[in-house]
DRENKE-329315 format. One record per atom (N, C-alpha, C): x, y, z; residue in three letters. Coordinates in steps of 0.001 Angstrom, whole numbers, plus 500000, padded with zeros to 6 digits. Example, Ala and Ser with C-alpha at 12.3 -4.5 7.8 and 13.67 -1.06 7.14 Angstrom:
% residues 2
513190494310507800ALA
512300495500507800ALA
513200496700507800ALA
512850497750507080SER
513670498940507140SER
512900500030507870SER
END
This chain:
% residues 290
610316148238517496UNK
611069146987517307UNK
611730147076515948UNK
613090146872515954UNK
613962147085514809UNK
613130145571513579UNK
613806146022512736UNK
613671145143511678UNK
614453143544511723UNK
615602143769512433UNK
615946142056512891UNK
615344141763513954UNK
614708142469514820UNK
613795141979516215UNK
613022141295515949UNK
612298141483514561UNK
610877141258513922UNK
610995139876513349UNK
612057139582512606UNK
612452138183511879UNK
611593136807512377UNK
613084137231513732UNK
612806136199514880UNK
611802135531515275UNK
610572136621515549UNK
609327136736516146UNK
608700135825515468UNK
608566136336514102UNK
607588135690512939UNK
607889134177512927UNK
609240133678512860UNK
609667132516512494UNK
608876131837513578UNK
609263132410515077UNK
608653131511515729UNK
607221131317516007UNK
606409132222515332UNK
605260132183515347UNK
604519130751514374UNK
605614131145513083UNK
605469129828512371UNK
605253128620512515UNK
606383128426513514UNK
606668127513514134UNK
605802126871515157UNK
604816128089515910UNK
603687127554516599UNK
602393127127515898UNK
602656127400514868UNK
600945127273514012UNK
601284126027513142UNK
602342125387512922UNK
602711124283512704UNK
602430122963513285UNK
602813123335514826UNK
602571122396515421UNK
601178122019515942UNK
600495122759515897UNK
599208122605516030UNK
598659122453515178UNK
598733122567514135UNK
598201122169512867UNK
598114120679512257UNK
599829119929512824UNK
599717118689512169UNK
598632118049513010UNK
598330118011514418UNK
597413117376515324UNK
595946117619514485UNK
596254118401513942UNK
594559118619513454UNK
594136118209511994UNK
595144117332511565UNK
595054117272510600UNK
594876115944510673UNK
595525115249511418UNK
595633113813512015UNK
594123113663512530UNK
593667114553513331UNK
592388114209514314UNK
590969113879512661UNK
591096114931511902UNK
590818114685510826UNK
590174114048510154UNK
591967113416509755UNK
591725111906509387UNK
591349110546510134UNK
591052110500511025UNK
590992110071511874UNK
589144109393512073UNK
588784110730511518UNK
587119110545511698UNK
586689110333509827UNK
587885109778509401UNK
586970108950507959UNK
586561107530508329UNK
585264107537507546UNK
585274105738507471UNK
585907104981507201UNK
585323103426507227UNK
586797102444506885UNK
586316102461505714UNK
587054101452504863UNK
586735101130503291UNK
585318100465503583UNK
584803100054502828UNK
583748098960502393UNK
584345097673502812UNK
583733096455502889UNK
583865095515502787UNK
584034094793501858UNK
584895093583501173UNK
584747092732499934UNK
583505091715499993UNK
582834091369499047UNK
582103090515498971UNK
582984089077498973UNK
582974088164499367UNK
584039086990498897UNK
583384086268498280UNK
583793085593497118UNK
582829084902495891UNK
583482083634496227UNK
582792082312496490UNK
583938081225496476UNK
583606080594495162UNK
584948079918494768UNK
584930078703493762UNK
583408078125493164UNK
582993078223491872UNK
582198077158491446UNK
582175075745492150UNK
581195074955492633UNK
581231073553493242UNK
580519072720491753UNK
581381071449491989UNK
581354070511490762UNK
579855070346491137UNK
579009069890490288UNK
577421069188491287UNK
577712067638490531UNK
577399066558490876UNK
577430065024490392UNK
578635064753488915UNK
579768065729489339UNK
580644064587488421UNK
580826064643487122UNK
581004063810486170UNK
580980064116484687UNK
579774062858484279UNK
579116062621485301UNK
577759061664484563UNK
576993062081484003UNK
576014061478483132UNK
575059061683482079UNK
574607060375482047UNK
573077060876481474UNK
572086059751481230UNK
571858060066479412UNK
571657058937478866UNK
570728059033477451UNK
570144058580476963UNK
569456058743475716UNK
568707057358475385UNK
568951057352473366UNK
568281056586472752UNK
568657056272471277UNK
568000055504470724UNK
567723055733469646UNK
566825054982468633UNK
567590055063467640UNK
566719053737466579UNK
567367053845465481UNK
566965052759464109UNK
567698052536463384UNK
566997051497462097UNK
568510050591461737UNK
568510049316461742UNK
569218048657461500UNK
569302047854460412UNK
570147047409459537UNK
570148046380458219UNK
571074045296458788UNK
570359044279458675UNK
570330042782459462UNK
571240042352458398UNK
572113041440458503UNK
572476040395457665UNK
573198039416458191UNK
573274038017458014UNK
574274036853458408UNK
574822036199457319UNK
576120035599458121UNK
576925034839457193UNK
576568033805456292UNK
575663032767457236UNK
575415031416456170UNK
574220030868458288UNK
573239029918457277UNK
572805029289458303UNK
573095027846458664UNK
573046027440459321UNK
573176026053459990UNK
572026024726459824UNK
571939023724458811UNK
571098023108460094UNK
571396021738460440UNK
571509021233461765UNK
571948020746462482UNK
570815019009462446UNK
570715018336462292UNK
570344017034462681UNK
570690016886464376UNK
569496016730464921UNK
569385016255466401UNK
568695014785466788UNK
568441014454465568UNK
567509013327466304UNK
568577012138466861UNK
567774010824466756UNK
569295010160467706UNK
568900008846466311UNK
569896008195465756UNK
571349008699465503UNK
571146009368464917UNK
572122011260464735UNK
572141011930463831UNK
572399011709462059UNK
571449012403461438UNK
571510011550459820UNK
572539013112458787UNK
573269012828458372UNK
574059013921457693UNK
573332014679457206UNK
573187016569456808UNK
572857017000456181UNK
573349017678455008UNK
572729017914453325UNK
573402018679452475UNK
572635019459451855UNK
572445020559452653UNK
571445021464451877UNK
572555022555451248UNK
572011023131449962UNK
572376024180449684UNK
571503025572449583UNK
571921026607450067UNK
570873027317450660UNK
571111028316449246UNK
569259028770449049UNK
568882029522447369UNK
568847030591447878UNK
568275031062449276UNK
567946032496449932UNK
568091031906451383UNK
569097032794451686UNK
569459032664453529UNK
569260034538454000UNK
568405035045454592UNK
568253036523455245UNK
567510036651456001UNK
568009037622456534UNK
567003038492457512UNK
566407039478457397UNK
565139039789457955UNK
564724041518457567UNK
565635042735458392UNK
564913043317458106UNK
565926045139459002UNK
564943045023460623UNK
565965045684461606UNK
564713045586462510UNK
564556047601463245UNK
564090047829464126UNK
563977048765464624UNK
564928048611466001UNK
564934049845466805UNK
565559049354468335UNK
565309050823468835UNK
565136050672470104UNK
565312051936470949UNK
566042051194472102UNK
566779052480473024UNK
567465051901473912UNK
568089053032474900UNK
568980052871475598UNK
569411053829476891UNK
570443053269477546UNK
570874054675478430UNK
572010054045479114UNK
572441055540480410UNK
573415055112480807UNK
574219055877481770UNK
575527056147481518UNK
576408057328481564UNK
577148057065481419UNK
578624058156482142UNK
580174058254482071UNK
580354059314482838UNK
581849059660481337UNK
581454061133481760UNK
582766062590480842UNK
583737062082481748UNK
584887061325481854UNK
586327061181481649UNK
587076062225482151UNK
587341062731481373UNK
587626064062480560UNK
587012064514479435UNK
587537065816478883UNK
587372066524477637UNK
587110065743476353UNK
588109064687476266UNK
587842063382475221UNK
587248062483475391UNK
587407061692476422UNK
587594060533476756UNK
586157060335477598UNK
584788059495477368UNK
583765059043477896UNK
583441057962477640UNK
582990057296478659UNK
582445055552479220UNK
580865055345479367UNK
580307054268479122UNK
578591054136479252UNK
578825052975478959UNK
577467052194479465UNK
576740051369479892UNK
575364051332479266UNK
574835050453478022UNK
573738050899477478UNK
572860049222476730UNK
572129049813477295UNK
570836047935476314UNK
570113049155475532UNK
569349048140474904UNK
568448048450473758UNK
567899046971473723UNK
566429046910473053UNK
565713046165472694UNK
565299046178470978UNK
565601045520470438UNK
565486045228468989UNK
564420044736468355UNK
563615045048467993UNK
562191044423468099UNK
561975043193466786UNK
561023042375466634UNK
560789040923466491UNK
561076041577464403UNK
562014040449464252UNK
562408040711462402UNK
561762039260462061UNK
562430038829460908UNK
561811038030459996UNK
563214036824459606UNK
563106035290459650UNK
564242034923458836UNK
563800034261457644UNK
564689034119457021UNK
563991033064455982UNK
565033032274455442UNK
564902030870455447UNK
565979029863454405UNK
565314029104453528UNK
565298028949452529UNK
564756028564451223UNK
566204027623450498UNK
566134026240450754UNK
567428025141450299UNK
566811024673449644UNK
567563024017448936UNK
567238022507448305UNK
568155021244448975UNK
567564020570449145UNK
567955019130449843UNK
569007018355449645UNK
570073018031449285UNK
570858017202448668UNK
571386015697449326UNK
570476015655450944UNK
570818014703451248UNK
570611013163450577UNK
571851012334450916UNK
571691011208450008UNK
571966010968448293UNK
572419012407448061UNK
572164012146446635UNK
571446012513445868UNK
570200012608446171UNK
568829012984446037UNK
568973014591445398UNK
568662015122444416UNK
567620016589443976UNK
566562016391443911UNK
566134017609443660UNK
564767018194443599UNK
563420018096444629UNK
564274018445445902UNK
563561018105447219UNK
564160019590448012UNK
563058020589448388UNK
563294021802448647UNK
562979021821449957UNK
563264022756450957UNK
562558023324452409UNK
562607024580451927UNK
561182025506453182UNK
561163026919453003UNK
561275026866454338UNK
562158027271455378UNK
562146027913456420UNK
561707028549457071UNK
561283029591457817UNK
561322030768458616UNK
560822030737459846UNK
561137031622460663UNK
561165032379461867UNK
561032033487461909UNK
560531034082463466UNK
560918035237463927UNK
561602035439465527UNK
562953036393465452UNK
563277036899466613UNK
563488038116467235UNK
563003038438468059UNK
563942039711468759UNK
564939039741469492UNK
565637040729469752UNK
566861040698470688UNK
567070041165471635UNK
567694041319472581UNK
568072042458473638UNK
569614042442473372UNK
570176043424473414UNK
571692043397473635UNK
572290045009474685UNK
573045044197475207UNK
573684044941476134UNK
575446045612476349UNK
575738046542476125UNK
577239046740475761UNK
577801048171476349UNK
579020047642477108UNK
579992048810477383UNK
581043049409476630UNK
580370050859476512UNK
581437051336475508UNK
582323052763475257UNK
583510052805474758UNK
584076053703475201UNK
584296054788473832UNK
584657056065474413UNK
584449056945473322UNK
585159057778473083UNK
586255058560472284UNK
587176059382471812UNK
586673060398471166UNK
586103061781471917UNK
585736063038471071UNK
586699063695470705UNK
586857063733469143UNK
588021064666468341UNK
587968066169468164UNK
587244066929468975UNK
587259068206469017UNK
586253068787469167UNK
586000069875468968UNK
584865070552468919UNK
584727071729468092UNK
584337071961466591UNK
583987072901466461UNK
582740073584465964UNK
582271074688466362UNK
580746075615466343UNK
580210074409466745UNK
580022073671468535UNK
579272073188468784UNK
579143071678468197UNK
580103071127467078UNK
579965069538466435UNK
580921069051466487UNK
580720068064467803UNK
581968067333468404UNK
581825065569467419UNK
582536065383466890UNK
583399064386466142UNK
583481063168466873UNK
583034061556467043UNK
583868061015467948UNK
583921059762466943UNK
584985059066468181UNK
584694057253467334UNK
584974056607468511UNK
584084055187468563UNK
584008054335469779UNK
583993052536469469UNK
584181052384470617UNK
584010050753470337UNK
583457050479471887UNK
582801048989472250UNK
582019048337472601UNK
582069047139472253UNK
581669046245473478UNK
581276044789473767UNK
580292044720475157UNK
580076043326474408UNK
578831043153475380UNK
578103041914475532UNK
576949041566475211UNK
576442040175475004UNK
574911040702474519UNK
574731039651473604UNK
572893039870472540UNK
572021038834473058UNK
571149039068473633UNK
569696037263473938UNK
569463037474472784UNK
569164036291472128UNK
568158036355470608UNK
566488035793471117UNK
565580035948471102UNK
564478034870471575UNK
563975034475469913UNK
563894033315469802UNK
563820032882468376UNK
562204031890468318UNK
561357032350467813UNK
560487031495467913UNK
559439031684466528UNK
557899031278466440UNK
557298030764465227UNK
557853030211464138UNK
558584029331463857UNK
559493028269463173UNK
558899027339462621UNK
558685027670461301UNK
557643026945460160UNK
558564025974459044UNK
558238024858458725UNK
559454024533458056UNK
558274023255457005UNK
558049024157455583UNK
557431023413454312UNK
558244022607453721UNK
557876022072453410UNK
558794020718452046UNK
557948020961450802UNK
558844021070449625UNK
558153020927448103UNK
559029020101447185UNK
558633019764446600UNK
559306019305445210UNK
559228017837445639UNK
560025016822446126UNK
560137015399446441UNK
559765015235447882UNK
559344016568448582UNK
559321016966449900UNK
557918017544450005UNK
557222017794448758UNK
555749018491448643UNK
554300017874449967UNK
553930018868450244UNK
553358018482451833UNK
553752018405453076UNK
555343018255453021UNK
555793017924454482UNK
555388019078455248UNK
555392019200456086UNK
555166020624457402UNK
555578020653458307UNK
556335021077459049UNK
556921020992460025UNK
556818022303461115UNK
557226021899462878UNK
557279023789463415UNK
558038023290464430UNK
558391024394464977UNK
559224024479465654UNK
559104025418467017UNK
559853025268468512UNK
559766025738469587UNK
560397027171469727UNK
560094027652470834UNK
560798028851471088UNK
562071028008471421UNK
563006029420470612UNK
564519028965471904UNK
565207030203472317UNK
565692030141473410UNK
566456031593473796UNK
568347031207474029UNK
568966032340473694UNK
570166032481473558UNK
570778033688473721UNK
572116033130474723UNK
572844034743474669UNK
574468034102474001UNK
574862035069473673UNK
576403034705473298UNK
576997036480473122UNK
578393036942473102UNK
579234037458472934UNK
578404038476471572UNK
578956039501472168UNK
578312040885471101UNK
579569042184471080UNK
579828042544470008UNK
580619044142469856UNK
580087044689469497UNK
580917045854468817UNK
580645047119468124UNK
581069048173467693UNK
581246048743466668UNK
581858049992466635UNK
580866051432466053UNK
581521052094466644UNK
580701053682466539UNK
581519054618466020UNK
581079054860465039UNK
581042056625464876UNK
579956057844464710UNK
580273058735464816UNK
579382059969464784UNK
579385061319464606UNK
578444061874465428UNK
578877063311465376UNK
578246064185466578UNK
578270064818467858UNK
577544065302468492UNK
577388066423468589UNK
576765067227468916UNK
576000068882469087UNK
575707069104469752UNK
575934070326470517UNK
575456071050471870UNK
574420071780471893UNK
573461071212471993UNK
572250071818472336UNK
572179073103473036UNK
572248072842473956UNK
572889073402475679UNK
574336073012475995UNK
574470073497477361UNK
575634073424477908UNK
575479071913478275UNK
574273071176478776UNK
574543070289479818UNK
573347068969478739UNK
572870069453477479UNK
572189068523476761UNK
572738068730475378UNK
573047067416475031UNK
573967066721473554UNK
573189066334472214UNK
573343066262471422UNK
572420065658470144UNK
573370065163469423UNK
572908063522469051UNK
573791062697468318UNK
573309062128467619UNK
573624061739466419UNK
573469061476465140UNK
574497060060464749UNK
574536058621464722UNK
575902058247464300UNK
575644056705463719UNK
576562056035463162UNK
576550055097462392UNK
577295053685463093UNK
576747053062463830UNK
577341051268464345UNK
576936050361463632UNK
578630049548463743UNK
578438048455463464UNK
578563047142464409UNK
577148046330464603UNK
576837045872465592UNK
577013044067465298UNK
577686043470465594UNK
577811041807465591UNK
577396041130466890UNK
576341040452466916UNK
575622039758467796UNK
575507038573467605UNK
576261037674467186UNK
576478036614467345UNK
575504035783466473UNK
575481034500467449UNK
574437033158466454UNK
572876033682467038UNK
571973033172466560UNK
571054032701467070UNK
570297031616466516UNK
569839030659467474UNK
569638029342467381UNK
568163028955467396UNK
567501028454466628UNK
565679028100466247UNK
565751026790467506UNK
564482026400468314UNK
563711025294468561UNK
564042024371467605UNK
563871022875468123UNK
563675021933467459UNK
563011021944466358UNK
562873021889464957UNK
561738021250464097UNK
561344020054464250UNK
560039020006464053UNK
559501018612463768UNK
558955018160462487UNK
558052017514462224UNK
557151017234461384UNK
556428016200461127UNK
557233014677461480UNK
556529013458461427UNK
557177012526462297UNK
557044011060462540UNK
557839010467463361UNK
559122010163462175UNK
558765010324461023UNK
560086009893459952UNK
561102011301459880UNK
560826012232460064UNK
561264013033459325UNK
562117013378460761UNK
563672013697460063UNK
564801014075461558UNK
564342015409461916UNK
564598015022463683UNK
564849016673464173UNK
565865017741464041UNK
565776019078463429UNK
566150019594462875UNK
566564021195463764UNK
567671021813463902UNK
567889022432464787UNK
568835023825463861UNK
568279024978463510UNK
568725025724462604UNK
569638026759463168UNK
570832027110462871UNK
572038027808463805UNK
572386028997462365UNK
571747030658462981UNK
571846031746462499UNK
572996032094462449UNK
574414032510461614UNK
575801032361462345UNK
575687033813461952UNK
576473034355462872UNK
577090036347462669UNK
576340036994462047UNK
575054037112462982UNK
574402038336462961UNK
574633038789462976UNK
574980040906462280UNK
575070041537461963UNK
574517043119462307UNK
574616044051461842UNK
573814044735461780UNK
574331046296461555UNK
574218046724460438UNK
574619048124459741UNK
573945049524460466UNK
574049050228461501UNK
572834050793462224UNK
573254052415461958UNK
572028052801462140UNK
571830054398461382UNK
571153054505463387UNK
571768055847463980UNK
571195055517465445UNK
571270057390465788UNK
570186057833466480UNK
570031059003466880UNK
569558058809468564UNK
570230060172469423UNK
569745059958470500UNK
570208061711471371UNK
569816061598472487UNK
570843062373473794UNK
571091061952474675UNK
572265062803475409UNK
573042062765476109UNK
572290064263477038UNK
572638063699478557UNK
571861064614478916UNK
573170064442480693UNK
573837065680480347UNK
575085066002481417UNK
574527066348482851UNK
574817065463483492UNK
574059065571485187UNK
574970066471485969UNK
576630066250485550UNK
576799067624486343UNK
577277068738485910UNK
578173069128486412UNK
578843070624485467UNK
578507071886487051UNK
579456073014487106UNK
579597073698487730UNK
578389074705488194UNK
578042074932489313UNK
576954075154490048UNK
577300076110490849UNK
576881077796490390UNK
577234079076491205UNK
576677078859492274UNK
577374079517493510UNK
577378080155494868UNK
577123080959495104UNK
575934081725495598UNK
575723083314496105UNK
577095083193496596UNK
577360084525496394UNK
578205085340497489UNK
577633085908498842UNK
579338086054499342UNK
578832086057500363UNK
579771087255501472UNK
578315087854501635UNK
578312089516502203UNK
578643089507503367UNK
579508090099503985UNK
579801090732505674UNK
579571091872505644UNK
579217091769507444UNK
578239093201507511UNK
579450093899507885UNK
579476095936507434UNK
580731096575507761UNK
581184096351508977UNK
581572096434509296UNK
582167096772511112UNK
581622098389511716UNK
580842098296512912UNK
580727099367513579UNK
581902100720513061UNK
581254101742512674UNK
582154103196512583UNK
582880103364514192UNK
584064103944513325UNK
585336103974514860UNK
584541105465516142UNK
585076105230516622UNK
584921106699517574UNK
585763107474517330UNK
584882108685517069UNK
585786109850517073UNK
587276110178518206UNK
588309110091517756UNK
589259110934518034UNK
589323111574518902UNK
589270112327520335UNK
589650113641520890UNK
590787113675521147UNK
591198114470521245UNK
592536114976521649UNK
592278115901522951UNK
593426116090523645UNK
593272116848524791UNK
594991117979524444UNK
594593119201525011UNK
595715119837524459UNK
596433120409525613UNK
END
């Protein structure tokens, strides 16, 4: 066979080992596995919201404007006392509440406290009629409850010490009772006492502070209110059938408060296992028929 006979031959030989080749290359591939499967992770689920519960204690400095006292008997007889010492003592309070995260800034609550039993005292001298040198010594004791909704502006956050300032209203009970009322000087001997009385009236407040992240989902607060609770009003005095009934009116209670507590975040984002599918059955092999 000449040397161009030969060319021919080869090429087409090529040409047969080609074609059989791509089939086998295909059949092949053919018998790989599939990929793996993805795991699918879904979304974090919110759990209860942006609510929180807390609670707070704290130490308060009491003070009022001026006291009252009122003539009740029938006909009322004018009074002119001028008062030498009108105060109150400091009291204690613990207290709690509920409340819900807004947003990022912006949080709302709902919170009482109980104020526990202080001290008053009024110490006048008499001026009715004209008359000096005719004294009363006063005093009482009350506790309070007060109750107030209030709202709150956190200014940032940094390393964990979130900044805020708030305000609040609400309403204060005063329960006002053991109401002792001495006479001295032109008044020496008189004695007098007085009933329980209970009262609510109109209460605010303002807050500032500072809070800290404990945790992700528990707060620590530290902060300074100022709390106005209104009047509170003494029982009748008595003392003799001569002597008028006497009805003593506490005006703008006060209260300078130093207050610590937590905040304790009920919800916040709550992982999901993932979630696995099983592979799919391996394919069947391929045959080919030739």
């Amino acid at each position: 066979m000449s040397r161009r006979s030969k060319l021919p031959a080869l090429a087409r030989s090529l040409t047969l080992l080609a074609g059989v080749g791509v089939p086998c290359l295909a059949h092949a591939a053919d018998l790989l596995p599939p990929p793996p499967p993805q795991a699918v992770i879904p979304e974090p689920v919110e759990f209860a919201g942006g609510w929180y519960l807390r609670v707070d204690g704290g130490y308060g400095s009491l003070d009022l404007r001026k006291t009252i006292a009122e003539d009740v008997s029938h006909p009322p007889k004018p009074y002119d006392y001028v008062a030498l010492q009108d105060k109150v003592s400091n009291q204690y309070f613990v207290g709690g509440g509920v409340g819900y995260q807004v947003n990022p800034w912006l949080r709302i609550d709902a919170t009482g406290e109980y104020r526990f039993r202080t001290k008053w005292k009024l110490f006048a001298e008499d001026r009715t009629g004209g008359d000096t040198g005719g004294y009363n010594a006063t005093e009482g004791r009350f506790d309070s409850i007060v109750g107030l909704v209030n709202g709150y502006v956190d200014l940032g956050t940094w390393y964990g010490v979130t900044p805020f300032l708030g305000a609040g209203v609400g309403v204060a009970h005063h329960s006002f009772g053991g109401v002792t009322d001495k006479g001295y000087g032109n008044y020496d001997g008189g004695y007098g006492i007085g009933s329980r009385n209970e009262r609510t009236n109109f209460a605010w407040a303002l807050h500032a502070g500072l809070g800290y992240d404990v945790t992700q989902n528990l707060k620590f607060e530290v902060a300074y209110r100022y709390l106005n609770m209104g009047e509170a009003t003494t029982g009748v005095v008595t003392c003799s059938l001569e002597c008028p009934k006497t009805v003593y009116r506490v005006k703008d209670l006060d209260s300078h408060d130093v207050k610590v507590g937590l905040r304790y975040l009920l919800g916040g984002p709550v992982a999901v296992a993932a979630v696995d599918y099983a592979p799919p059955p391996p394919m069947a092999p391929l045959v080919r028929k030739y």
